[in-house]
C-alpha positions in Angstrom: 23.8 -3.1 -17.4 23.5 -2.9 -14.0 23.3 -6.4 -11.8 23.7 -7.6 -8.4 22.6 -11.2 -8.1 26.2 -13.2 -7.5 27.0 -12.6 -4.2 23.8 -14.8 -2.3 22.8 -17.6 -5.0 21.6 -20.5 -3.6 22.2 -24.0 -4.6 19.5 -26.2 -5.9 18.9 -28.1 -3.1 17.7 -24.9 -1.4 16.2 -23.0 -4.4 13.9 -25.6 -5.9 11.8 -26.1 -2.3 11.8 -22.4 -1.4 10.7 -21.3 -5.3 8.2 -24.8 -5.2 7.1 -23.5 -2.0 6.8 -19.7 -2.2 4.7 -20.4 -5.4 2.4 -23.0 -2.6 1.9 -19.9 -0.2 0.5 -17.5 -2.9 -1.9 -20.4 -3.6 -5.3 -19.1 -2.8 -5.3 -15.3 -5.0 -7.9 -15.8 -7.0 -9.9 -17.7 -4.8 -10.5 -15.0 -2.7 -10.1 -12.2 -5.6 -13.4 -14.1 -6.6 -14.8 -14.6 -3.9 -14.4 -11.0 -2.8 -15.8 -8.9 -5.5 -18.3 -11.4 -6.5 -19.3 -10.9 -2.5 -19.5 -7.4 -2.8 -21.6 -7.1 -5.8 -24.5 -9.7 -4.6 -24.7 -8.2 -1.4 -25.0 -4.0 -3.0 -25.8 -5.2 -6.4 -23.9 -1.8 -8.0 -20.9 -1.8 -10.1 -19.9 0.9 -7.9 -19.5 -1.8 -5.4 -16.6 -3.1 -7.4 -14.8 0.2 -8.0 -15.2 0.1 -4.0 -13.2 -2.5 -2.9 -11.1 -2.4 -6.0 -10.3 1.1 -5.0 -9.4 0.0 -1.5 -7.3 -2.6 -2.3 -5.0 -0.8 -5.0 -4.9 2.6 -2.8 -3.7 0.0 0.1 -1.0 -1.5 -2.1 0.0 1.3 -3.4 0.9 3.3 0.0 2.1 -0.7 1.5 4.1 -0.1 -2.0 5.8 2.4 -1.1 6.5 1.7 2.7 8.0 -1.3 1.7 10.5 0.1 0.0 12.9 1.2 2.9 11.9 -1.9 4.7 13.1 -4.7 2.5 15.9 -2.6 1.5 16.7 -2.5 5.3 15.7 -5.7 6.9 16.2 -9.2 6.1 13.9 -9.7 2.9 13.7 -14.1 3.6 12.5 -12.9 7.7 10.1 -10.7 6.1 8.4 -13.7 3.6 8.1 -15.5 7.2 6.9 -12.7 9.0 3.9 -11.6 6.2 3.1 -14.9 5.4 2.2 -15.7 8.9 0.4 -12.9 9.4 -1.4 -13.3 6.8 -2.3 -16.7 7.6 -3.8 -15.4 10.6 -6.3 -12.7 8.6 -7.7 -15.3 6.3 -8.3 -17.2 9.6 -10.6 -14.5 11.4 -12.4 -13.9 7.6 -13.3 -17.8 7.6 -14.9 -17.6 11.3 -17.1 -14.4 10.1 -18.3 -16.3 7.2 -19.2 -20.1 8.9 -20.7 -17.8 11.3 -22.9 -16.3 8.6 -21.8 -12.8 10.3 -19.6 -12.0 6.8 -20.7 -8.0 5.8 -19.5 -5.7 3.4 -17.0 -3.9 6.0 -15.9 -7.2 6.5 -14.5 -7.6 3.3 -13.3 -4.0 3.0 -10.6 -4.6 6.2 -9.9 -8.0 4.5 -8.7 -6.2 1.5 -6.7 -3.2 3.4 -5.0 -6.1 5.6 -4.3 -7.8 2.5 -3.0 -4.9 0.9 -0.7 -3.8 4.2 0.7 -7.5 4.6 0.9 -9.0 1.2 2.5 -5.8 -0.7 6.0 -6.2 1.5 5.6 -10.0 0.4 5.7 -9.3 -3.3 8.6 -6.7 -2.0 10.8 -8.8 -0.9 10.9 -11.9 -3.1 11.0 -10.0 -5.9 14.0 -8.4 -4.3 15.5 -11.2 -3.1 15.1 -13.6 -6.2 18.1 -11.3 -8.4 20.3 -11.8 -5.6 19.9 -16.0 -5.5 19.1 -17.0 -8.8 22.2 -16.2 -11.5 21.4 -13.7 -14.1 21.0 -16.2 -17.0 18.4 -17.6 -15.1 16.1 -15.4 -14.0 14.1 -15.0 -17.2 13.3 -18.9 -17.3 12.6 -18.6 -13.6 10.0 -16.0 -13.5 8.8 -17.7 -16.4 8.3 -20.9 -14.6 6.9 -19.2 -11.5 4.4 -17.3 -13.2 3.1 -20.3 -15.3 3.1 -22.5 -11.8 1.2 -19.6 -10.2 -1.2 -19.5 -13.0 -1.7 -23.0 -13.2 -2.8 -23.3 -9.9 -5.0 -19.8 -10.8 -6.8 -21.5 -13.3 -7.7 -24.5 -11.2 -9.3 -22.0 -8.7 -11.0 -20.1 -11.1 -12.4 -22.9 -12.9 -14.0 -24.2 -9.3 -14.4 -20.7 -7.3 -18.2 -20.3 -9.1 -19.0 -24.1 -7.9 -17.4 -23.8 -4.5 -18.9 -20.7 -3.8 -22.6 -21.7 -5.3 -22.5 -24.8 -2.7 -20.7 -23.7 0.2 -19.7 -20.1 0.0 -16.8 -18.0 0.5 -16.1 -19.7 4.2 -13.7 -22.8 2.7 -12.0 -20.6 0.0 -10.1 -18.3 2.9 -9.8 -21.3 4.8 -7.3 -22.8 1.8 -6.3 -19.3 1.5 -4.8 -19.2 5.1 -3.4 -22.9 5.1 -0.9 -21.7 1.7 0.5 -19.0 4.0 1.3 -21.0 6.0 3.4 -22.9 4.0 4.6 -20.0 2.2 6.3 -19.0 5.5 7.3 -22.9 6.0 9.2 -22.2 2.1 11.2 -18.9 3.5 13.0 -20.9 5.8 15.2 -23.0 3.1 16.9 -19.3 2.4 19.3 -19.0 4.6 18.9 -15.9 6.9 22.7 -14.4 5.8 21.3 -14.7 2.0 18.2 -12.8 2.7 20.8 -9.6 3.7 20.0 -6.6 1.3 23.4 -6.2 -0.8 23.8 -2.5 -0.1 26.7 -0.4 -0.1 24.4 2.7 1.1 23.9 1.6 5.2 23.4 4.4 7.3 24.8 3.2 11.5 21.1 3.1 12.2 17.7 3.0 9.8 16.5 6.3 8.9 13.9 5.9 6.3 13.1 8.5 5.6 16.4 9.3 4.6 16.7 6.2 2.5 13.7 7.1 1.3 14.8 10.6 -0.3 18.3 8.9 -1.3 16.1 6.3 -3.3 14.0 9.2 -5.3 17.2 10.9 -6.0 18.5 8.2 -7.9 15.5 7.7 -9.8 15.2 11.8 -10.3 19.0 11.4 -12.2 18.2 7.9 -14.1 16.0 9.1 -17.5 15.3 5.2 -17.8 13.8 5.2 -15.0 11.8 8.4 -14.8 10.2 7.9 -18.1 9.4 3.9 -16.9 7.6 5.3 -13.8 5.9 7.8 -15.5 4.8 5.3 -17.8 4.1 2.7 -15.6 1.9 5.4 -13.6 -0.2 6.2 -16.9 -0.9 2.4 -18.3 -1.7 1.7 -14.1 -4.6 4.4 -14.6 -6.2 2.4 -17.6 -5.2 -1.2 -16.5 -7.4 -1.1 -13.5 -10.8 -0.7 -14.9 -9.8 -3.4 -17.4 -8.8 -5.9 -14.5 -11.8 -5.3 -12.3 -14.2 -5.1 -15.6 -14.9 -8.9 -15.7 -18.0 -9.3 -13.9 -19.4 -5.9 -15.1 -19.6 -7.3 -18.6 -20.6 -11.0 -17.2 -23.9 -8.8 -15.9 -24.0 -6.6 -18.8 -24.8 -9.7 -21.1 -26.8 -11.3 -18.5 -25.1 -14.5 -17.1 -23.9 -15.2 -13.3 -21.2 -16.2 -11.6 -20.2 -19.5 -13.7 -19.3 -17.0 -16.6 -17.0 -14.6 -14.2 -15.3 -17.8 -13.2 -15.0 -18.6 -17.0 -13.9 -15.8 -18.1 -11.0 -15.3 -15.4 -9.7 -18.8 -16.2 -9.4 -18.0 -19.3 -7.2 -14.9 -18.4 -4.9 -17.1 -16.6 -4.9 -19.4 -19.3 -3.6 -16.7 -21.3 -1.2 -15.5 -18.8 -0.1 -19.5 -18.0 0.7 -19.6 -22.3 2.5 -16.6 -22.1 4.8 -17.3 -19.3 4.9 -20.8 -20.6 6.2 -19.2 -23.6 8.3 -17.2 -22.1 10.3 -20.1 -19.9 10.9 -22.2 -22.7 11.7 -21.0 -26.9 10.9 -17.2 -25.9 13.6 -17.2 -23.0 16.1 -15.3 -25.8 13.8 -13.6 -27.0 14.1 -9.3 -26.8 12.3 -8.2 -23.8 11.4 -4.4 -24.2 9.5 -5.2 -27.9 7.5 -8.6 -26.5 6.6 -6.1 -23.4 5.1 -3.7 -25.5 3.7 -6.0 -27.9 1.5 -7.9 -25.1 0.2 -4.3 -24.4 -1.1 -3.9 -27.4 -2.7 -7.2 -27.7 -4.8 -6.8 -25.0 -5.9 -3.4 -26.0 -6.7 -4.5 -29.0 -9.2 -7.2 -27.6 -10.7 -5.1 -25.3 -11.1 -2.9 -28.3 -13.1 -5.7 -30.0 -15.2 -6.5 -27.1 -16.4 -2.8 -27.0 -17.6 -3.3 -30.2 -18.7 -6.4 -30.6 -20.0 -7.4 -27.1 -21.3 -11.1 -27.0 -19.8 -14.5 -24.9 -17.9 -16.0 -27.7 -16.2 -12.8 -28.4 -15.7 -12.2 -24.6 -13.9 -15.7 -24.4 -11.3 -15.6 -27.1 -11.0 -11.8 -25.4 -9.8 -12.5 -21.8 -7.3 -15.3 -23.2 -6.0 -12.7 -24.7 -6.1 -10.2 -21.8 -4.2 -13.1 -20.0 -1.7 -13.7 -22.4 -0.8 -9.7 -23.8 0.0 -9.5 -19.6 1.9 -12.1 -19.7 4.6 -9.6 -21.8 4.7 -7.4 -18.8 4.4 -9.7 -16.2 8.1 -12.1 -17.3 9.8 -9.6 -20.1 9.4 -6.2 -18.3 9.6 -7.2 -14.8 12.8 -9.2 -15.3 14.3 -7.1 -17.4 13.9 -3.9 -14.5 14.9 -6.4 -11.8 18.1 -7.1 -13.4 18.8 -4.1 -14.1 18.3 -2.4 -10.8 20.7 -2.6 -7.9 20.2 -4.9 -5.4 20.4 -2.2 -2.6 17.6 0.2 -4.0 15.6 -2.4 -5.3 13.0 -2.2 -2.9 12.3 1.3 -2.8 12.5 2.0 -6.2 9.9 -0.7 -7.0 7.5 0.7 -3.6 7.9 4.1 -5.5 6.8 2.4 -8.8 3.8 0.2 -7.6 2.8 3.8 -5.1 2.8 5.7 -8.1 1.1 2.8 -10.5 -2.3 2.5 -7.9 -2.2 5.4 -6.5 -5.0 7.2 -8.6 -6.1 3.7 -9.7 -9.1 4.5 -7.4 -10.3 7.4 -9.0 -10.1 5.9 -12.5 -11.4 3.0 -11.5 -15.0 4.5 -10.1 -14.7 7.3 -13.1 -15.0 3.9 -15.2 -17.6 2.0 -13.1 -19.6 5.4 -13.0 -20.0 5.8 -16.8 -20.6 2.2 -17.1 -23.6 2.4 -14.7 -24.8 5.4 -16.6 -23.7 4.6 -20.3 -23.3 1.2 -20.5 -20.0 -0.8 -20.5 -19.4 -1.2 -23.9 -19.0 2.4 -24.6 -16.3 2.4 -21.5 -14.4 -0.9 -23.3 -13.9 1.1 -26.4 -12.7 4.6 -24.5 -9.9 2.1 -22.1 -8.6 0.3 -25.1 -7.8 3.3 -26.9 -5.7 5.2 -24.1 -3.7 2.1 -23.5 -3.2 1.8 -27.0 -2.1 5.2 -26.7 0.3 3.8 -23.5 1.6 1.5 -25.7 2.7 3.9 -28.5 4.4 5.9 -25.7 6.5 3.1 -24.5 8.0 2.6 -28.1 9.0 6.2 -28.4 10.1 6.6 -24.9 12.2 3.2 -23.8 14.8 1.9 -25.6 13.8 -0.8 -27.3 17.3 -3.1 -27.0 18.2 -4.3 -23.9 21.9 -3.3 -23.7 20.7 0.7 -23.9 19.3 -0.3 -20.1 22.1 0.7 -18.5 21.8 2.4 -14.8 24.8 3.9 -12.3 25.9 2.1 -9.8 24.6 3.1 -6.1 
């Protein structure tokens, strides 16, 4: 197996504040996620609404995706957490003037989501490919176990309150907190040191030609069969997995409630993901990645399943708990187990070509999906999604190893 994570590890004295802090600055998520598409659909009213700005924001991340790549590959991956994180700072800023102002419109919310998209993507970039090469290998699971059930612990909190907060005082105070995390997200990049945020790469051209890199990156993926098959998987569950993540307030108006049940209903999802990854960090840190990956994908598919056919709040509850913790599977198992085995110098790009090729038609499937649930009802659309990533998750078994030692990549 391929690994690259010795030559930059930090000592705890540096690692706990910048992993306590990183998980501070991406604080906020959910806030505005809520306060976002909930937003949108009071002010149009349409479901196509949602598909809208979903469709903006996972086209955005999936081209930031995959100009990403070459950067964090290229620059220094701990200046670029400063960098974004300021910057983004800054947008949530200039989004909490429009909305004290009362001046907040739709377009508003549709640049929010593209800056978002443009500034957070390369965040996500580089921590993920910075964390193999600080934290040691027998680590990591535990780690992205931990961060993952910090980050949804503090995602339940703000889904619990986001219906309240924005009931009494709108969206105005949520990018306001938004903003202030940022800021101390960039505060937390600091206790990296700057030499330790250096992509490890053996591949340096005299000056940075990404393009080149670029083409270097996809012929490595091209030779790897691992790796082909996981993007091409990874491009067909992305297709499916979008309608289901955006479907939460379609079904909260479907059976007639308002906001309070949307905020419900996504903390239960992060309750699920926060048992999961809870899971995960602690007994499950042994436990065989590629099977508890798949087996999370079929547990959500089989709630969504259920809700199609049996589509009522109690059944919705138990459902998106178990949304939240099937993801969990993909979210610690499968993403640790590609970031250890990827090499630290194409780490970047090969994930930008990943998440580029993973939203890049999520648009399209997501207003297919909001389409027929405007015209056919959503239940109908439940039933039809849980059956193709059913079919997803029958695909991984046959396609990926299912031990971990068969993961093996060439060196760069």
């Amino acid at each position: 197996m391929t690994t690259h994570n010795s030559a930059g590890q930090l000592s705890n004295r540096r690692l706990v504040p910048f992993l306590i802090g990183t998980a501070l600055g991406n604080a906020g998520d959910i806030f505005t996620q809520i306060a976002v598409f909930w937003t949108g659909l009071s002010i149009t009213g349409t479901a196509l609404s949602v598909a809208g700005l979903g469709g903006i924001w996972t086209i955005g991340s999936a081209i930031a995706g995959l100009v990403s790549g070459p950067i964090v590959d290229r620059f220094n991956r701990r200046n670029i957490l400063v960098v974004a994180h300021l910057l983004l700072s800054v947008l949530c800023f200039v989004v909490f003037a429009f909305s004290v102002s009362g001046a907040l419109q739709m377009w508003h919310l549709w640049v929010f989501l593209i800056g978002e998209s443009i500034l957070g993507t390369p965040v996500s970039a580089a921590f993920n490919s910075l964390l193999p090469d600080i934290v040691p290998k027998d680590r990591l699971v535990r780690v992205y176990g931990l961060l993952s059930s910090w980050g949804m612990g503090d995602n339940l909190i703000e889904a619990f309150f986001s219906g309240a907060v924005l009931a009494l005082w709108g969206p105005a105070p949520i990018f306001l907190f938004n903003g202030v995390m940022y800021v101390v997200g960039a505060a937390a990049a600091l206790c990296v040191p700057e030499r330790a945020g250096s992509p490890q790469s053996r591949f340096m051209m005299d000056r940075w030609r990404p393009l080149e890199e670029f083409r270097f990156a996809l012929r490595y993926v091209y030779r790897e069969r691992i790796l082909r098959r996981v993007l091409a998987l990874s491009f067909l569950s992305s297709l499916v997995f979008a309608p289901l993540f955006f479907i939460a307030p379609i079904v909260v108006d479907a059976m007639g409630k308002g906001p309070a049940y949307y905020s419900y209903f996504q903390t239960l999802t992060l309750v699920g993901v926060l048992s999961g990854s809870l899971i995960a960090s602690s007994v499950g840190a042994n436990w065989p990645k590629v099977p508890m990956w798949v087996g999370g994908t079929t547990l959500f598919a089989l709630s969504f399943l259920a809700l199609g056919i049996h589509l009522t709040p109690a059944t919705a509850l138990v459902v998106f708990f178990l949304f939240g913790l099937g993801v969990s599977g993909g979210r610690v198992y499968g993403q640790t187990l590609l970031q250890q085995v990827l090499p630290s110098s194409v780490r970047g790009r090969v994930n930008g070509i990943r998440e580029f090729l993973g939203g890049v038609l999520q648009p399209a499937s997501l207003a297919i999906a909001m389409l027929l649930v405007d015209r056919t009802g959503v239940q109908g659309v439940l039933i039809g999604l849980a059956l193709l990533m059913l079919a997803v998750a029958v695909s991984y078994v046959l396609l990926l190893p299912l031990r971990e030692r068969q993961w093996v990549l060439s060196d760069v």
